[in-house]
mmCIF file as Biopython writes it, N, C-alpha, C and O atoms, coordinates in Angstrom:
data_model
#
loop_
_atom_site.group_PDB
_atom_site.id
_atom_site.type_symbol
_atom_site.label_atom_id
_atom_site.label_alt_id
_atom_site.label_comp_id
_atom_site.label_asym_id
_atom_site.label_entity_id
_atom_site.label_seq_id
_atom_site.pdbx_PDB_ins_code
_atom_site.Cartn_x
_atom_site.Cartn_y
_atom_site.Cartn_z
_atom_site.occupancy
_atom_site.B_iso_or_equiv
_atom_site.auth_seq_id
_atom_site.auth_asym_id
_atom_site.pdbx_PDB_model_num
ATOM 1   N N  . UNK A ? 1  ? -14.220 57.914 -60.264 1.0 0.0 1  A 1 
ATOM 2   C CA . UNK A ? 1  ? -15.469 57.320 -59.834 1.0 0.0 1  A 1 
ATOM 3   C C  . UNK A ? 1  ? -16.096 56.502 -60.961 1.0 0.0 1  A 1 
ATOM 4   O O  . UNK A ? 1  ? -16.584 55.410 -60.669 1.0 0.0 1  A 1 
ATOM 5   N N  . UNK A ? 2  ? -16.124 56.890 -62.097 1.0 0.0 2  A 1 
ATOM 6   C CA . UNK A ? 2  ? -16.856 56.301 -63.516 1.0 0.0 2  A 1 
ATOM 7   C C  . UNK A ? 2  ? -15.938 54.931 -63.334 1.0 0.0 2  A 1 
ATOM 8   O O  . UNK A ? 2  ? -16.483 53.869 -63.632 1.0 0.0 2  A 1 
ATOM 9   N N  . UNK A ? 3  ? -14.577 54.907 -62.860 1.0 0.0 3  A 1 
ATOM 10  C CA . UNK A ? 3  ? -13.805 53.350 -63.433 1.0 0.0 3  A 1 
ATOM 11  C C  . UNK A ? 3  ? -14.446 52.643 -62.459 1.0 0.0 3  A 1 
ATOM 12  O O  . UNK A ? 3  ? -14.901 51.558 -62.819 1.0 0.0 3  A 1 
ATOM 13  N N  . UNK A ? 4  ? -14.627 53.009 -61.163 1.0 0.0 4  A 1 
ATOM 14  C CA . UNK A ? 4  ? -15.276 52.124 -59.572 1.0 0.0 4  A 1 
ATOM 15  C C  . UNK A ? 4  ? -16.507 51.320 -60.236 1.0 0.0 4  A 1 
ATOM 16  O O  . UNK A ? 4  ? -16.948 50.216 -59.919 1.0 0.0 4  A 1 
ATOM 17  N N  . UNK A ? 5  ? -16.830 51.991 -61.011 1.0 0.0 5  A 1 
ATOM 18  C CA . UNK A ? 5  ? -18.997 51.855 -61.592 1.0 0.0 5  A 1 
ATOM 19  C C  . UNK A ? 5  ? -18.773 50.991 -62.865 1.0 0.0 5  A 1 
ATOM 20  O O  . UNK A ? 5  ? -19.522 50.121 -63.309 1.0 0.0 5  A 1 
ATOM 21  N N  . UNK A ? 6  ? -17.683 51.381 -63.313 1.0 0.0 6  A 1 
ATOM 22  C CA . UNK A ? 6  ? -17.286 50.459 -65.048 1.0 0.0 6  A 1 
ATOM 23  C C  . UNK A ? 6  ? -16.358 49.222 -64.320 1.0 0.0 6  A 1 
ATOM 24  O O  . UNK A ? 6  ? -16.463 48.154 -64.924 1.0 0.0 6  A 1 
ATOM 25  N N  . UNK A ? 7  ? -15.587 49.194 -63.282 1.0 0.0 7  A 1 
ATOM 26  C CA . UNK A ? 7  ? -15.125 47.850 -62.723 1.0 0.0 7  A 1 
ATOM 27  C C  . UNK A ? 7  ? -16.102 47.188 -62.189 1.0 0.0 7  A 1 
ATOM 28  O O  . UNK A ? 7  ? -16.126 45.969 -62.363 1.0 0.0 7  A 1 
ATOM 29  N N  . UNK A ? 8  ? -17.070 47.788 -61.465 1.0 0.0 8  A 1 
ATOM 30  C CA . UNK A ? 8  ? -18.469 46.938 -60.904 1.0 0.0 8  A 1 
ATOM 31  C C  . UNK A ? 8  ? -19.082 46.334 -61.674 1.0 0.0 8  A 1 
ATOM 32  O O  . UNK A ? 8  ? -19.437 45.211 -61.315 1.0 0.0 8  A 1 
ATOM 33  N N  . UNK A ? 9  ? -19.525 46.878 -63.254 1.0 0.0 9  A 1 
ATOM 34  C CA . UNK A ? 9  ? -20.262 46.627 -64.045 1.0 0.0 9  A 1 
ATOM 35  C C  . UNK A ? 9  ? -19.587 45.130 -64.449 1.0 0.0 9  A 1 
ATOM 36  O O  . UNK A ? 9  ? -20.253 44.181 -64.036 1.0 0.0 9  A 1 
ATOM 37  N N  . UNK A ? 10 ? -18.598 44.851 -65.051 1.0 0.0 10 A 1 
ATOM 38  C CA . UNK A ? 10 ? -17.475 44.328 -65.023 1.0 0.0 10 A 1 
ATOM 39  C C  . UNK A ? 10 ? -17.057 42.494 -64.660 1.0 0.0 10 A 1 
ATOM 40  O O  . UNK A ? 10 ? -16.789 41.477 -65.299 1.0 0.0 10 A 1 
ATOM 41  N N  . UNK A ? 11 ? -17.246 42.986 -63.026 1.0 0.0 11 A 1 
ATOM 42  C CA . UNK A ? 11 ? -17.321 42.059 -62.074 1.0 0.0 11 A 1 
ATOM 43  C C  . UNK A ? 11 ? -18.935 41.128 -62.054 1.0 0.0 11 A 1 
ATOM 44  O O  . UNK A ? 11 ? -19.173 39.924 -61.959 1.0 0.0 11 A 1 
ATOM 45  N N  . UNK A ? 12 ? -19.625 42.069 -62.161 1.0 0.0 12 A 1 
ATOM 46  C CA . UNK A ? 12 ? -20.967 41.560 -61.986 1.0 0.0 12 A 1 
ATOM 47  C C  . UNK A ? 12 ? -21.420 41.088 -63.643 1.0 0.0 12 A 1 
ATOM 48  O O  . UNK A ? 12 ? -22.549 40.611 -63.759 1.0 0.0 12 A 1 
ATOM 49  N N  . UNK A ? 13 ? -20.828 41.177 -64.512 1.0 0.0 13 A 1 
ATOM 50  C CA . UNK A ? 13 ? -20.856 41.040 -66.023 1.0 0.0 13 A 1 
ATOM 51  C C  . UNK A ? 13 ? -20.545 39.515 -65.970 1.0 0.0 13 A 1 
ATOM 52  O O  . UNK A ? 13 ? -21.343 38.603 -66.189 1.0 0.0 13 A 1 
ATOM 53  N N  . UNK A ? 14 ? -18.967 39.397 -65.571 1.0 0.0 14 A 1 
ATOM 54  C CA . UNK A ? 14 ? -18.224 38.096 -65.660 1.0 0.0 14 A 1 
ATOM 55  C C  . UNK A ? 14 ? -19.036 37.335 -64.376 1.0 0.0 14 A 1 
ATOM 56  O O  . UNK A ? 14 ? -19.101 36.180 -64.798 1.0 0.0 14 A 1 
ATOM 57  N N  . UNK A ? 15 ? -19.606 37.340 -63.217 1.0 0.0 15 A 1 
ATOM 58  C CA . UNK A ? 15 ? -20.416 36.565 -62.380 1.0 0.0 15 A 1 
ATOM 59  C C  . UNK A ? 15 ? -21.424 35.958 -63.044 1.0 0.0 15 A 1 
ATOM 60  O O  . UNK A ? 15 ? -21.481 34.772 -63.371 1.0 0.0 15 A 1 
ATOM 61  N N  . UNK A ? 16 ? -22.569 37.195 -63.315 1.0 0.0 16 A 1 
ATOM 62  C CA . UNK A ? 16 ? -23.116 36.779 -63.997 1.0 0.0 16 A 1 
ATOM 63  C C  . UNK A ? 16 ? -23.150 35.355 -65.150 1.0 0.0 16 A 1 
ATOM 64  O O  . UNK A ? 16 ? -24.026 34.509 -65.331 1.0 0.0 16 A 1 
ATOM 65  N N  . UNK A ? 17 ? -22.147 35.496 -65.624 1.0 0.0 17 A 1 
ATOM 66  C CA . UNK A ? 17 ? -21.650 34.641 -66.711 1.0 0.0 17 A 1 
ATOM 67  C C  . UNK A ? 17 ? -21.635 33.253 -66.261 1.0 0.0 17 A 1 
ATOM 68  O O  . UNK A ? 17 ? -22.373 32.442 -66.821 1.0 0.0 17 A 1 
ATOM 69  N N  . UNK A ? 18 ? -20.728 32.833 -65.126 1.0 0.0 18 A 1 
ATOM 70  C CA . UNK A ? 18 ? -20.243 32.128 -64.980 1.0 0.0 18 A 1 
ATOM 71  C C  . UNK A ? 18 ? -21.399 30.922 -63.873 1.0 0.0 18 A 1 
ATOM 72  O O  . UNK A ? 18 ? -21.489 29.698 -63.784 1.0 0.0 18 A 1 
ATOM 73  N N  . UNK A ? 19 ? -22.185 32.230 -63.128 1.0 0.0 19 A 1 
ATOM 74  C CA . UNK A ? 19 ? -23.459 31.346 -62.884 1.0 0.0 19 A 1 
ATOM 75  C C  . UNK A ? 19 ? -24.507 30.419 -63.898 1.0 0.0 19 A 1 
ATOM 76  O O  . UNK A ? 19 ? -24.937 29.270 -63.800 1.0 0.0 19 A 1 
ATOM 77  N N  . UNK A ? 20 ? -24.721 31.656 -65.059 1.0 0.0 20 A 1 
ATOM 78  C CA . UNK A ? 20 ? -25.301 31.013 -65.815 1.0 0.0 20 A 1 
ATOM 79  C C  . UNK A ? 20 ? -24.336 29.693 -66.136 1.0 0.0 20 A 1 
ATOM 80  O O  . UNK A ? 20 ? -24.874 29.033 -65.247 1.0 0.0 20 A 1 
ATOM 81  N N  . UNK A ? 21 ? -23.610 29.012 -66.536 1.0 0.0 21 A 1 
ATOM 82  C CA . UNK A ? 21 ? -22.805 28.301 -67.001 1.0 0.0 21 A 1 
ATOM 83  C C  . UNK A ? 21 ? -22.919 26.942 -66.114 1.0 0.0 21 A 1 
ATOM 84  O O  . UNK A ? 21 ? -23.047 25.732 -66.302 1.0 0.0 21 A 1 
ATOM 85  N N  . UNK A ? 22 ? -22.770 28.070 -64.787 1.0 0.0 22 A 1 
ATOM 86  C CA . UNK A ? 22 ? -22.596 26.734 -63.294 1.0 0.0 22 A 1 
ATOM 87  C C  . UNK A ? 22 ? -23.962 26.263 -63.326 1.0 0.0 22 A 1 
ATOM 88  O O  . UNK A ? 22 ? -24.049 25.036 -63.287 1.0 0.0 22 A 1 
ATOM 89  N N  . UNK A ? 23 ? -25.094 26.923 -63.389 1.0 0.0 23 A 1 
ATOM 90  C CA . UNK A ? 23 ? -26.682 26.181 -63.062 1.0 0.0 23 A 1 
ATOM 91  C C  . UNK A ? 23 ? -27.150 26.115 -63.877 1.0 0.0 23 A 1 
ATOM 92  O O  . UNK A ? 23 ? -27.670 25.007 -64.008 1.0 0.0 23 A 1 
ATOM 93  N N  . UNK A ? 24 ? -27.365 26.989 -64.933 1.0 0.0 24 A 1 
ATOM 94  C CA . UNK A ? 24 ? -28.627 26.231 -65.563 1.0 0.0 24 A 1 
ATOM 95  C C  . UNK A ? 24 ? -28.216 25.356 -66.822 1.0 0.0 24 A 1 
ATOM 96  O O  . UNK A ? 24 ? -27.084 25.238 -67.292 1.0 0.0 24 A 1 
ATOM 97  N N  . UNK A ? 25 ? -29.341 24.795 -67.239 1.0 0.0 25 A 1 
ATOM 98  C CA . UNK A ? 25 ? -28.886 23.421 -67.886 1.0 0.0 25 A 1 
ATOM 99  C C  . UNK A ? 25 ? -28.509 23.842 -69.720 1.0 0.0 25 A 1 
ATOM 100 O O  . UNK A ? 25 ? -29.119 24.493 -70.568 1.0 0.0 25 A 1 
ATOM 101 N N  . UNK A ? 26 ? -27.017 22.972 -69.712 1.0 0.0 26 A 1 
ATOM 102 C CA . UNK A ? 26 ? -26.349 23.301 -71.172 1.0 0.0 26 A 1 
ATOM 103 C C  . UNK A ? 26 ? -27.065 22.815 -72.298 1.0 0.0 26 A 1 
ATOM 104 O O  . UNK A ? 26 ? -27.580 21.771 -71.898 1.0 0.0 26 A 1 
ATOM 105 N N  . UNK A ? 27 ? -27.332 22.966 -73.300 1.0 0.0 27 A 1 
ATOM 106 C CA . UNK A ? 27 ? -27.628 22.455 -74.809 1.0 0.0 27 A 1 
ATOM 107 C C  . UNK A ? 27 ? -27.016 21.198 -75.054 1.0 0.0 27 A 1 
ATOM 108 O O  . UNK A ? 27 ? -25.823 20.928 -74.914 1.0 0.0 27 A 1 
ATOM 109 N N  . UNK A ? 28 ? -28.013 20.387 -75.464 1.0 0.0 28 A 1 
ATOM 110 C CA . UNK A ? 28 ? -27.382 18.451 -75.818 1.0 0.0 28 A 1 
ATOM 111 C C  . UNK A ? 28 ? -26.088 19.071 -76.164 1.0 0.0 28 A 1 
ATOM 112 O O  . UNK A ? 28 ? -25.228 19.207 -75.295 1.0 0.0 28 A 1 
ATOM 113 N N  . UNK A ? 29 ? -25.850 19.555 -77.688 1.0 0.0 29 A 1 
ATOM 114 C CA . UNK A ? 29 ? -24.347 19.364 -77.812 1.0 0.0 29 A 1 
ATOM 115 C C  . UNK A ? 29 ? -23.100 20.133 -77.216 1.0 0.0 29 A 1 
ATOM 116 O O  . UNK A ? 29 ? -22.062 20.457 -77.793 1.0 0.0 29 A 1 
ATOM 117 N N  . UNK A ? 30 ? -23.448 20.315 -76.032 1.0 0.0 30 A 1 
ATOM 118 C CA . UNK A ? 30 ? -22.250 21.063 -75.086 1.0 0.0 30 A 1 
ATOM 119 C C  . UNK A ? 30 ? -22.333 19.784 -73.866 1.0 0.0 30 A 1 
ATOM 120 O O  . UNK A ? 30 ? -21.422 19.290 -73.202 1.0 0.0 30 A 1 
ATOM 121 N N  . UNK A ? 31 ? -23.511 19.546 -73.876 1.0 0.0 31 A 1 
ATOM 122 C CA . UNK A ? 31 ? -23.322 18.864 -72.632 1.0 0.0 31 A 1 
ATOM 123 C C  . UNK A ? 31 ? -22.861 17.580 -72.906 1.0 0.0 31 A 1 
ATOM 124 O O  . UNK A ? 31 ? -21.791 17.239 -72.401 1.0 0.0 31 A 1 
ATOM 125 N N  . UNK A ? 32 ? -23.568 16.693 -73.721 1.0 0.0 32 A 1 
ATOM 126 C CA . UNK A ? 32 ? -22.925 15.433 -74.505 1.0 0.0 32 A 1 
ATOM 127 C C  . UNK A ? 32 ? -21.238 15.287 -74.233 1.0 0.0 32 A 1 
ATOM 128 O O  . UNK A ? 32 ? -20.816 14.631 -73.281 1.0 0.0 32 A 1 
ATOM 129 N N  . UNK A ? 33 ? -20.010 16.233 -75.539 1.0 0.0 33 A 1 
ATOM 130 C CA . UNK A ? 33 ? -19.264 16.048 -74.898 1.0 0.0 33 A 1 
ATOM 131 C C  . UNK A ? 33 ? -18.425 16.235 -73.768 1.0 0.0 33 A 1 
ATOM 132 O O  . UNK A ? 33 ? -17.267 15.824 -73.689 1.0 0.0 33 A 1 
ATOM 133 N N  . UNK A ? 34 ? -19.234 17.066 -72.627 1.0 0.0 34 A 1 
ATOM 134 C CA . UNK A ? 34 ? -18.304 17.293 -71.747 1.0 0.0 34 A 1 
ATOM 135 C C  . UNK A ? 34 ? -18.680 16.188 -70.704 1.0 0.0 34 A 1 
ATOM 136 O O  . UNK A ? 34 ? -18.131 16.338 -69.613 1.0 0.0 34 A 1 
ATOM 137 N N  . UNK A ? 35 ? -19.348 15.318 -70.803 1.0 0.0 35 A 1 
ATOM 138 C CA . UNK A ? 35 ? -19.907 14.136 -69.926 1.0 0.0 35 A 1 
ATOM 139 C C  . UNK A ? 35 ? -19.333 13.185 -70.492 1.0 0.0 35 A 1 
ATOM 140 O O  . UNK A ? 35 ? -18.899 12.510 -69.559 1.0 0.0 35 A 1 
ATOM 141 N N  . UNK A ? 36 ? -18.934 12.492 -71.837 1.0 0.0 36 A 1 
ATOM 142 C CA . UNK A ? 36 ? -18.003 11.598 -72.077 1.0 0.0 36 A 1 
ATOM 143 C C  . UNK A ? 36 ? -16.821 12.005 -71.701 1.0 0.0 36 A 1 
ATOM 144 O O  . UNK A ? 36 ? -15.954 11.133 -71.647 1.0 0.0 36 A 1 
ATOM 145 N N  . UNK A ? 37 ? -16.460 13.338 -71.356 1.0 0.0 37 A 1 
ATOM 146 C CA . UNK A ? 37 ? -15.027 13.657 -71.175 1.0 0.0 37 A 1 
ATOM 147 C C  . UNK A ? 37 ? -14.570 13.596 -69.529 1.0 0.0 37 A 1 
ATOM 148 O O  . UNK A ? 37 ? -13.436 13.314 -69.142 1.0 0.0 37 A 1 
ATOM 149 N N  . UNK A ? 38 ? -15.748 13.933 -68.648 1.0 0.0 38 A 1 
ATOM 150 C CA . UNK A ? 38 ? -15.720 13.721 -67.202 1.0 0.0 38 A 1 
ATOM 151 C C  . UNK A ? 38 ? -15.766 12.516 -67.188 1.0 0.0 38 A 1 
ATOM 152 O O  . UNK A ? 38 ? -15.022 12.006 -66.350 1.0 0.0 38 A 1 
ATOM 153 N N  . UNK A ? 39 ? -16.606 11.546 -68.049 1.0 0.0 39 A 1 
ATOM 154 C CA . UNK A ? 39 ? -16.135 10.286 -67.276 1.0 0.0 39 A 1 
ATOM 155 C C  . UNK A ? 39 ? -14.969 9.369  -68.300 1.0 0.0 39 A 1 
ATOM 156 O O  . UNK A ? 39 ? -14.925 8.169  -68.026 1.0 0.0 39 A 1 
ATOM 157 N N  . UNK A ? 40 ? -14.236 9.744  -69.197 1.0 0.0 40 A 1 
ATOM 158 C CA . UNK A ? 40 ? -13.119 9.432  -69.616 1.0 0.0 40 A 1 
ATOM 159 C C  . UNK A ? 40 ? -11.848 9.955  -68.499 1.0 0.0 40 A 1 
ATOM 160 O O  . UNK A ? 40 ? -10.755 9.456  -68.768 1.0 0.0 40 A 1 
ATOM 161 N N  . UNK A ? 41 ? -11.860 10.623 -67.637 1.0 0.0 41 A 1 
ATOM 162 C CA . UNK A ? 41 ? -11.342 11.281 -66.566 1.0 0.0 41 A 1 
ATOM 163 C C  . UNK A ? 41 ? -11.606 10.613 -65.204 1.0 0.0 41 A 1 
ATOM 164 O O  . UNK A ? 41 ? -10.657 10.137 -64.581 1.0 0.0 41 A 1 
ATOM 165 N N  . UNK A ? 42 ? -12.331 10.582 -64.925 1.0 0.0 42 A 1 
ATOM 166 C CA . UNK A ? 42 ? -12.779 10.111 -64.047 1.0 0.0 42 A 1 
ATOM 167 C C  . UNK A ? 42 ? -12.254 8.984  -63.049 1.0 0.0 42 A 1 
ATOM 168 O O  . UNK A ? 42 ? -12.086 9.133  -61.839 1.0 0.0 42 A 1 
ATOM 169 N N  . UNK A ? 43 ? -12.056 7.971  -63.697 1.0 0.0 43 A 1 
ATOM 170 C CA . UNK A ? 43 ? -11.182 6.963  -63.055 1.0 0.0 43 A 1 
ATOM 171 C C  . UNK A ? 43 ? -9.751  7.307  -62.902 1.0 0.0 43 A 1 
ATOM 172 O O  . UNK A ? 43 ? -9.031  6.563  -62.235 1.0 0.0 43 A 1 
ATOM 173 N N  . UNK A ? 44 ? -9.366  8.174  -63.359 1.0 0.0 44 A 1 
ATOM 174 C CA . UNK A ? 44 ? -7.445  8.728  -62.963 1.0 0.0 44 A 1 
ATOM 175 C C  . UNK A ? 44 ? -7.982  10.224 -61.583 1.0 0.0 44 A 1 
ATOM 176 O O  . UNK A ? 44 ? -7.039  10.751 -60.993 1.0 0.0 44 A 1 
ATOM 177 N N  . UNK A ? 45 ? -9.480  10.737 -61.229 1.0 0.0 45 A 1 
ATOM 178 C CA . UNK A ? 45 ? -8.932  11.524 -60.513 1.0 0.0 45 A 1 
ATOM 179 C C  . UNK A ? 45 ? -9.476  10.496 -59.297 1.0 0.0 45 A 1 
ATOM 180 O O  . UNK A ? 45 ? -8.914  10.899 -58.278 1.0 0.0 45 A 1 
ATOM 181 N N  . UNK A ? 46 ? -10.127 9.614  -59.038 1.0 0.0 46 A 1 
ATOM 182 C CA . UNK A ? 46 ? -10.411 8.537  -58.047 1.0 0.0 46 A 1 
ATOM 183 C C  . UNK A ? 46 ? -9.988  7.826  -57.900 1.0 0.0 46 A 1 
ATOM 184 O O  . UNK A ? 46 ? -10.414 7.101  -57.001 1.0 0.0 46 A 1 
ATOM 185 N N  . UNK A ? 47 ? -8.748  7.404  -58.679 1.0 0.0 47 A 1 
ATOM 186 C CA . UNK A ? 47 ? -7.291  6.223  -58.307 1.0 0.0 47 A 1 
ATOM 187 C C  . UNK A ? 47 ? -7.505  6.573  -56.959 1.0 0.0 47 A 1 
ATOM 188 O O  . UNK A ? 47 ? -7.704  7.690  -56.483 1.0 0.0 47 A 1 
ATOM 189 N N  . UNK A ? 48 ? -7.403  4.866  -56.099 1.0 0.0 48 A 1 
ATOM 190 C CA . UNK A ? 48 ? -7.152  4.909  -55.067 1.0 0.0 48 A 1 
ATOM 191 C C  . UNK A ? 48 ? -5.537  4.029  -54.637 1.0 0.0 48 A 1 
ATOM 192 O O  . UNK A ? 48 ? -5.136  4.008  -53.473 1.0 0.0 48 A 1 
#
């Protein structure tokens, strides 16, 4: 029963995480380069 409650903890640990990440807004220097890098990309995933 303790692993059911320590895998929950776990699951909801790494969610947690990954929301924060998905919504709220990154620090200039995280966000900076990952926006020159989406749009250095960008035109090879919209080849038409």
């Amino acid at each position: 029963m303790i692993y059911g409650f320590a895998y929950l903890m776990m699951v909801l640990a790494i969610s947690t995480g990954w929301i924060i990440l998905a919504v709220l807004k990154k620090p200039d220097f995280i966000e900076e380069p990952l926006n020159e890098v989406k749009n250095k990309i960008r035109p090879f995933l919209f080849k038409r």
